[in-house]
C-alpha positions as CSV (number, residue, x, y, z in Angstrom):
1,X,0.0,0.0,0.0
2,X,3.1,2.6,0.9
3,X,4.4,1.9,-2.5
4,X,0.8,2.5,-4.5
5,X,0.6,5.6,-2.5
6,X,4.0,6.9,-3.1
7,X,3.1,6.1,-6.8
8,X,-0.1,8.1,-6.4
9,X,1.5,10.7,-5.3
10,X,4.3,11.4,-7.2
11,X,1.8,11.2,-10.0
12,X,-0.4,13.9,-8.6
13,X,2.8,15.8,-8.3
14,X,3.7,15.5,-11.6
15,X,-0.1,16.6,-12.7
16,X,-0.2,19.5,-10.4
17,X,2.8,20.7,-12.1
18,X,1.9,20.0,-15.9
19,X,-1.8,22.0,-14.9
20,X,0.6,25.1,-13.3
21,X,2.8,24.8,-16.8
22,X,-0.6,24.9,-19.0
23,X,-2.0,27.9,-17.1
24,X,0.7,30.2,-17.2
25,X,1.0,29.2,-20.8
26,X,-2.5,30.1,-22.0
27,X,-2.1,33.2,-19.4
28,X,1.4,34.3,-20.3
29,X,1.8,32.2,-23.5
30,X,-1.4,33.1,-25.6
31,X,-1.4,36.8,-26.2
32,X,2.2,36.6,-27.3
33,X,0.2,34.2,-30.2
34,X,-2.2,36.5,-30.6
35,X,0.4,39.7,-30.9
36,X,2.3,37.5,-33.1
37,X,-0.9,36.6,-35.6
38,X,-0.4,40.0,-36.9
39,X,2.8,38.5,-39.0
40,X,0.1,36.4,-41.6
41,X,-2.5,39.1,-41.8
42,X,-2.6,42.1,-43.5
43,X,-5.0,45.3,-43.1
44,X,-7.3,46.8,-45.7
45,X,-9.6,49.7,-43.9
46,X,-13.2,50.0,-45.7
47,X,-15.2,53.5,-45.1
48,X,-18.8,53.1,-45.1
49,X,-21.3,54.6,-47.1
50,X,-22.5,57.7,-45.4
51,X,-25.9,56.0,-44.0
52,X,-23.4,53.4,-42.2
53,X,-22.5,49.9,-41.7
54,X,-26.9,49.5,-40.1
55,X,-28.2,50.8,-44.0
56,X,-29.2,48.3,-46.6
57,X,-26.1,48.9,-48.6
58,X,-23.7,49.0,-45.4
59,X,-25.0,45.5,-44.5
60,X,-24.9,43.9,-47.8
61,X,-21.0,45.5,-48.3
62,X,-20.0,43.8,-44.6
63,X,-21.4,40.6,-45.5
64,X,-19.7,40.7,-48.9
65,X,-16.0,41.5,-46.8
66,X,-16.7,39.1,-44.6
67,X,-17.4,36.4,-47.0
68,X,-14.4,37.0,-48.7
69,X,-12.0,37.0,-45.5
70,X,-13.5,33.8,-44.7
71,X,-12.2,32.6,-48.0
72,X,-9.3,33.8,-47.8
73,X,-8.5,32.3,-44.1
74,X,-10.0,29.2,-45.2
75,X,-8.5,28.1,-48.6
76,X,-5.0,27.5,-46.3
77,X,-2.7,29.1,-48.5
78,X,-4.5,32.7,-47.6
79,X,-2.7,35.2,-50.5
80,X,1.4,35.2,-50.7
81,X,0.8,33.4,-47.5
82,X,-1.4,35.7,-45.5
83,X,-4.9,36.3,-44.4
84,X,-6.5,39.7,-45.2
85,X,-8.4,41.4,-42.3
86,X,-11.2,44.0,-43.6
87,X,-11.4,46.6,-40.7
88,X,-14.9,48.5,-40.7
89,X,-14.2,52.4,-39.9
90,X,-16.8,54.1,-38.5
91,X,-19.2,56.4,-41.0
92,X,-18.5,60.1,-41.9
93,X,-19.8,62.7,-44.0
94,X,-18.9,65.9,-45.7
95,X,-18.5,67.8,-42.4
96,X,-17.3,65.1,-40.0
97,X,-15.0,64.3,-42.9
98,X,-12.9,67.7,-42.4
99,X,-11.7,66.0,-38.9
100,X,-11.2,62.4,-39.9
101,X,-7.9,60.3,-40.1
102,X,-7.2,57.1,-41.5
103,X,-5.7,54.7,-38.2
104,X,-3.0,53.4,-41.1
105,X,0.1,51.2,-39.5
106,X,3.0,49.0,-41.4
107,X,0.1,46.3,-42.3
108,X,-2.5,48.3,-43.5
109,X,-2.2,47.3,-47.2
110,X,-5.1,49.5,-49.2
111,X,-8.3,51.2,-48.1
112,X,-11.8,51.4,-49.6
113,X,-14.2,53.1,-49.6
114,X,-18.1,52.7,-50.4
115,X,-18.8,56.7,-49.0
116,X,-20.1,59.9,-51.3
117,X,-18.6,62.1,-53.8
118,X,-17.8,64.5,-50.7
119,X,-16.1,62.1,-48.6
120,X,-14.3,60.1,-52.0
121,X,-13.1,64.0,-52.6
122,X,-11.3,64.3,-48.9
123,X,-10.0,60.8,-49.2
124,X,-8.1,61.2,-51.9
125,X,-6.4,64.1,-50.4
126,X,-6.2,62.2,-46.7
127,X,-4.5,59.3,-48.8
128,X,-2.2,61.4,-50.5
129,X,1.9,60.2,-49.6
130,X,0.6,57.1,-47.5
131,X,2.1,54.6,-50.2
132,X,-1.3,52.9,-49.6
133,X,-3.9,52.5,-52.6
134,X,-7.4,54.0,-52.3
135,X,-10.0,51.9,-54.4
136,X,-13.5,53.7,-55.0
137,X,-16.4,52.0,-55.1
138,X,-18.1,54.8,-57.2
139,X,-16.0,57.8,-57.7
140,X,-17.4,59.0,-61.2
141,X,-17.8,62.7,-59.8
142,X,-13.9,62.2,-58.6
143,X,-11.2,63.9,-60.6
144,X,-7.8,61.8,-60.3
145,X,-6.0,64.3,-62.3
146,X,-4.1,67.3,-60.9
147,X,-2.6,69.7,-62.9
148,X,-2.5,67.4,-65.8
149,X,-0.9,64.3,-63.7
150,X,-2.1,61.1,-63.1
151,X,-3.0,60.3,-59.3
152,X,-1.0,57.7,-59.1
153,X,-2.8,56.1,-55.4
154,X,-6.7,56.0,-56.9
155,X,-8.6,53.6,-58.6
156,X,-12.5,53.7,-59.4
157,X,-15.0,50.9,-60.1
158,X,-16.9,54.2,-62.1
159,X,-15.9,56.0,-65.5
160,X,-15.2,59.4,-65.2
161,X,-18.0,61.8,-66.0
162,X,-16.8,62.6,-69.5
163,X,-17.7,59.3,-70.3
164,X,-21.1,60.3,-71.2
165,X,-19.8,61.8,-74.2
166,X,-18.4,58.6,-75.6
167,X,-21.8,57.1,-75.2
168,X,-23.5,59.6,-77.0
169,X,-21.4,59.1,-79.8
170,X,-21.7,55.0,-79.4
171,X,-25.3,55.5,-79.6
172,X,-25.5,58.0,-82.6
173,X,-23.8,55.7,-84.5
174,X,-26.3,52.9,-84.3
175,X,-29.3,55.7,-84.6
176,X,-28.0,58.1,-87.1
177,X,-27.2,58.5,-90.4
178,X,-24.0,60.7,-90.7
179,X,-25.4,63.6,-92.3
180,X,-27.7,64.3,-89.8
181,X,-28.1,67.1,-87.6
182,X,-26.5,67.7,-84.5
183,X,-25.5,70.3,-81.9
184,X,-23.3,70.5,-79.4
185,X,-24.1,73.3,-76.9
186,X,-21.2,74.2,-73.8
187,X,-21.4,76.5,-71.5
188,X,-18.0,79.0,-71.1
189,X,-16.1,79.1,-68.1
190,X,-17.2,76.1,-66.0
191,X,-15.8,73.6,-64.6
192,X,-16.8,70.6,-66.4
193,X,-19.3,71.0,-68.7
194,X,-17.0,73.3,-71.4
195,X,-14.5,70.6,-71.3
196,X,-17.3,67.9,-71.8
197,X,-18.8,69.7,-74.8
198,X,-15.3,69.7,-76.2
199,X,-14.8,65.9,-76.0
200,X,-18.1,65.5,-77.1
201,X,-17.9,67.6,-80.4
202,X,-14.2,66.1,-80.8
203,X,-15.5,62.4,-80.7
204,X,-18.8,63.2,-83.0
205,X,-15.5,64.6,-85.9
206,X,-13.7,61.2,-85.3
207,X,-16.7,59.4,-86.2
208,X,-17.7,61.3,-88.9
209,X,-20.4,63.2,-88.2
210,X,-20.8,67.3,-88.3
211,X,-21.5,68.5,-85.1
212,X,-22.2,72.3,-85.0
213,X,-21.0,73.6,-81.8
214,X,-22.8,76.6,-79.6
215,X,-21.0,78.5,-76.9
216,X,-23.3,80.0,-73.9
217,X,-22.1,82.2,-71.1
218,X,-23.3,80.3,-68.0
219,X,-24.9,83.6,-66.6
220,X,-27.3,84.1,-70.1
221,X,-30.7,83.1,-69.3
222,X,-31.9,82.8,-72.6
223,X,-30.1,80.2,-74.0
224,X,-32.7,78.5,-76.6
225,X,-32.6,81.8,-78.6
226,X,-28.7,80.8,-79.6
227,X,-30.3,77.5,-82.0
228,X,-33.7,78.7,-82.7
229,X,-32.7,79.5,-85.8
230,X,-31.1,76.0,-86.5
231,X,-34.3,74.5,-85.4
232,X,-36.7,76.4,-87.5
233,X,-34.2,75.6,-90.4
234,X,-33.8,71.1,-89.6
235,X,-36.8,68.7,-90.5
236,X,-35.0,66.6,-87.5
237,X,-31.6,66.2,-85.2
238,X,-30.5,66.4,-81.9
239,X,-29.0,68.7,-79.6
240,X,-26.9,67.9,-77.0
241,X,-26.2,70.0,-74.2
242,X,-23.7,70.6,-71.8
243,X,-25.3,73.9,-70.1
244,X,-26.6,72.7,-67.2
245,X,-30.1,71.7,-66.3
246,X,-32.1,74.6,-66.2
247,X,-30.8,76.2,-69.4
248,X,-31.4,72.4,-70.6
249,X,-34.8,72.7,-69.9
250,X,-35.4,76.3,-71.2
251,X,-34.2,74.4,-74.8
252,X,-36.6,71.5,-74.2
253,X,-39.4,74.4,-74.0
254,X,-38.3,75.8,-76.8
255,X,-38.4,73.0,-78.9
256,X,-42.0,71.5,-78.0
257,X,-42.6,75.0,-78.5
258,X,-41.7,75.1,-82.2
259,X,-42.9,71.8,-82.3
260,X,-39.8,70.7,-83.6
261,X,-38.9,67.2,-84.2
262,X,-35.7,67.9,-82.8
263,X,-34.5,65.7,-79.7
264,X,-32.7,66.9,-76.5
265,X,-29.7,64.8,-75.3
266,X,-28.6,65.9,-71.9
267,X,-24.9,65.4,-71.2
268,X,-25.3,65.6,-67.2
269,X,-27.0,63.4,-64.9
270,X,-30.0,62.1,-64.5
271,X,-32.2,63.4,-61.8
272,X,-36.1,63.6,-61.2
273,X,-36.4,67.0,-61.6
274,X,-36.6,66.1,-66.0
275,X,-39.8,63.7,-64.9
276,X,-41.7,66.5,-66.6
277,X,-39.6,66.8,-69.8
278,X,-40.7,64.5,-72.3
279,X,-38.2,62.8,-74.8
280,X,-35.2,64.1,-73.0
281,X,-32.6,61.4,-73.9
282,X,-30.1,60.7,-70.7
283,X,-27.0,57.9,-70.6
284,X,-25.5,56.8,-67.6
285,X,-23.5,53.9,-66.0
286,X,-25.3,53.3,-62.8
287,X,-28.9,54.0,-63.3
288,X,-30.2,51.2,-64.9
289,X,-27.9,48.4,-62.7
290,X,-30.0,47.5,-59.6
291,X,-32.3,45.6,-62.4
292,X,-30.4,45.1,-65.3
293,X,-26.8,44.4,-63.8
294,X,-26.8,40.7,-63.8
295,X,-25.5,41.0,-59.5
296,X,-28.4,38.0,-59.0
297,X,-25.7,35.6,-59.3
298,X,-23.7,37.6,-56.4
299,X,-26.9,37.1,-54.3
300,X,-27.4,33.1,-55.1
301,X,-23.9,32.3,-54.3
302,X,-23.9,34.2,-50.8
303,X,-26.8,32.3,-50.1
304,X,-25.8,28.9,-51.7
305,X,-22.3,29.0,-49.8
306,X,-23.1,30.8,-46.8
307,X,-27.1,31.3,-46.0
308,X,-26.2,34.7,-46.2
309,X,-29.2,37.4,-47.8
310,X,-28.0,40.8,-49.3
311,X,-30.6,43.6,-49.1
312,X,-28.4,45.8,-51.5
313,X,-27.1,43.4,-54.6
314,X,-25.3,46.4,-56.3
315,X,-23.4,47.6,-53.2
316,X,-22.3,43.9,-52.6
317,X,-21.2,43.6,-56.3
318,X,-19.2,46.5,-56.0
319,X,-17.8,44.8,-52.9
320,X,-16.9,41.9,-54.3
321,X,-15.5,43.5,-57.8
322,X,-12.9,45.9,-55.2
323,X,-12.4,42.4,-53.6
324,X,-11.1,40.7,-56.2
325,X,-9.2,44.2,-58.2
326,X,-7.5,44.1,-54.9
327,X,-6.7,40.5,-54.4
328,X,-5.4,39.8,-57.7
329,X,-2.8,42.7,-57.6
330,X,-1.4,41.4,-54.4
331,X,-1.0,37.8,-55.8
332,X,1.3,39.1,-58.5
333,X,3.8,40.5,-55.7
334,X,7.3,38.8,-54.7
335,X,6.2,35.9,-52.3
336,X,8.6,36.9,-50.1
337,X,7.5,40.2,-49.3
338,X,6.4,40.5,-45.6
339,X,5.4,44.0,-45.2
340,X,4.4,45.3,-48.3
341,X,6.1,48.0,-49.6
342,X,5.1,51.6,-50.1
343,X,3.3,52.4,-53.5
344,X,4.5,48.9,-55.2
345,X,0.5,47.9,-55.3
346,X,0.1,51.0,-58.0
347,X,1.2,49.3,-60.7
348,X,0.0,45.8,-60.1
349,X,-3.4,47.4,-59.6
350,X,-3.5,49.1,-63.0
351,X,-3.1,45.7,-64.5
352,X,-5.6,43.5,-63.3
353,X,-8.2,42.3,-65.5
354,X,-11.3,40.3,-65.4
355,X,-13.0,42.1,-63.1
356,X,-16.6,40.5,-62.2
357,X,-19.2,43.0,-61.7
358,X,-22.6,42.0,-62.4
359,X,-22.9,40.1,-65.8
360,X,-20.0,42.8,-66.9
361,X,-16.3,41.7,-67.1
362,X,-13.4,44.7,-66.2
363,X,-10.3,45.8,-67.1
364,X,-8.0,48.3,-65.5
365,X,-6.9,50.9,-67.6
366,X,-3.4,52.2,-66.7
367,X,-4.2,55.8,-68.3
368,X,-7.3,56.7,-66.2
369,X,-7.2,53.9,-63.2
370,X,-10.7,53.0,-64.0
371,X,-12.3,50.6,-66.2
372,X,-11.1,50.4,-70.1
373,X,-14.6,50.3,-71.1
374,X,-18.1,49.8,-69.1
375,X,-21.9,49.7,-70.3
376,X,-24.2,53.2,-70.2
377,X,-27.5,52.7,-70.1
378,X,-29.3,54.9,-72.8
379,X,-33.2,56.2,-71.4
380,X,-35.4,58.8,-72.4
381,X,-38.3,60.3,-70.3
382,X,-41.3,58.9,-70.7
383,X,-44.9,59.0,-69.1
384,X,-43.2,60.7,-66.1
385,X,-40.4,58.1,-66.3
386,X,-37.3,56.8,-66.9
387,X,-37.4,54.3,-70.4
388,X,-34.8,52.4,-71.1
389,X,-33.7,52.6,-75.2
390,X,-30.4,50.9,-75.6
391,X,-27.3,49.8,-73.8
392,X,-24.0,50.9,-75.7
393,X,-20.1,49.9,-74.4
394,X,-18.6,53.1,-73.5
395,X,-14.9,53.5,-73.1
396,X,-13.0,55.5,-70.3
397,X,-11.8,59.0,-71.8
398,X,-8.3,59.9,-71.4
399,X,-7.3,62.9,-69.9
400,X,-7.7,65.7,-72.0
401,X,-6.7,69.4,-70.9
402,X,-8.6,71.9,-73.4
């Protein structure tokens, strides 16, 4: 009996000292795991859409992100190696905006952001000289150009506004004969829509049409008066018009006026205030998307894979499509790289292609950072509503300083 309990007690012994061991070692031992996890993850900070993570579109974006990081940790190679960890900022707007900053650190790898023109505007700035890239979810209203350079830190899901002049042209040429008549209308001395009206006009020469071009001071208020005389004189045209939307509508009057078979074409964007304007012809890359984008197939997979519903199938396809522009630039780095380094990510991201988004397939252009080419929807208004017409593929203008 001594010897069993001598046994017994050395064995307790030995227990009581393994359990101290394991204690101290998931007390001591585990948040010097945890600090070093940090070494296989990398950071990419998401900004919110001004309503927040709580809105429809907020919730559809985080499910999106969080789907993806899950594939990411779980396909065991991660990317180069690592696992990427989406950090939700909190929401701002254009005033709180003025006195955010970005909580950036040596893994923070790229931000994006899903906010407003305003907030795009003052991120692109914030972003300025980090090394780190700034994907837009939107960002057609955001100029990535100063004083005739190339930003080399954004990149856009959106064309650029001027793109609207391409796709007038695009959808002339399946409409229009080439003699027919057509206007081009700018206003002087603003700050996009002379330059637009220049593009436009150039484009309708290069594809052999002959545009007449009208000049308006933004300030004159009667702006149809400058092609009345062109309309009395045409059986039929149209008249597109870069002078903003009230002298746009002035036209419009104008024309029913006369009843002249003549159509507007408005090169701004669409908005509900035309509702009222029959036959006004719009284009635009975003307007049509929620029902004619082909992001259904987003939806069933979040569902099939995770039992996951989206709310907001656009905002998650533009989650997914920064997703993946991101992911695949940062599996064509050295494998080796641990910390990646400043600005290296620019070029790699102006090469990606294949882009999903929707039932549309992207490529990054290196002269604009946005999309070589993207669909516009083409609508007129009708019975108090927006009609679709056509669909035309638009290309991405390159800068061009008139």
């Amino acid at each position: 009996m001594r010897t069993l309990v001598g046994r017994g007690s050395a064995s307790m012994l030995r227990f009581a000292a393994f359990a101290v061991c394991f204690a101290f070692l998931c007390f001591v031992g585990w948040p010097v795991l945890a600090a070093n996890s940090s070494a296989w993850t990398w950071k990419v900070l998401v900004v919110p859409p001004d309503e927040g993570w709580e809105s429809a579109a907020g919730e559809s974006i985080r499910r999106v992100l969080l789907w993806r990081q899950t594939e990411i940790s779980e396909s065991g190679e991660g990317i180069l190696g690592r696992d990427l960890e989406f950090v939700l900022l909190p929401p701002t707007d254009e005033d709180s905006i003025l006195g955010y900053s970005l909580p950036m650190d040596v893994r923070t790898v790229a931000v994006l952001s899903f906010a407003s023109y305003n907030v795009d505007r003052r991120l692109t700035a914030l972003a300025a000289g980090s090394g780190v890239p700034l994907l837009l979810a939107g960002g057609e209203n955001v100029p990535f150009f100063e004083k005739g350079r190339l930003l080399p830190y954004v990149f856009a899901l959106d064309l650029y506004r001027d793109y609207r002049a391409a796709a007038f042209v695009a959808y002339g040429k399946k409409t229009l004969r080439p003699e027919s008549r057509l206007g081009v209308m700018g206003a002087r001395f603003t700050l996009n829509e002379e330059r637009e009206a220049k593009i436009c006009h150039d484009l309708l020469l290069a594809a052999g049409f002959k545009p007449m071009p009208y000049w308006a001071d933004a300030s004159v208020s009667d702006t149809f008066s400058m092609v009345e005389q062109e309309i009395k004189e045409a059986s039929d045209g149209a008249l597109i018009s870069y002078v903003g939307g009230m002298a746009t509508k002035e036209m419009w009057r104008g024309v029913m006026g006369r009843q002249s078979p003549y159509r507007i074409w408005y090169g701004g964007a669409p908005d509900k205030s035309f509702l009222s304007f029959r036959g006004v012809l719009f284009v635009d890359q975003n307007a049509f998307l929620d029902g004619r984008g082909g992001f259904d197939a987003l939806r069933r997979d979040l569902w099939s894979q995770r039992a996951v519903s989206l709310s907001d199938k656009v905002a998650a396809g533009r989650a997914n499509a920064l997703v993946f522009w991101l992911t695949e630039a940062i599996k064509t780095l050295p494998k080796a790289t641990e910390n990646i380094p400043k600005g290296v990510l620019f070029s790699k991201l102006e090469d990606v292609t294949g882009i999903p988004f929707g039932d549309q397939t992207l490529d990054a252009d290196a002269r604009t950072h946005r999309p070589k080419r993207r669909r516009a929807f083409v609508f007129e208004v009708r019975n108090r509503g927006f009609s679709l017409l056509d669909t035309v593929e638009t290309d991405g203008q390159p800068y061009a300083d008139y």
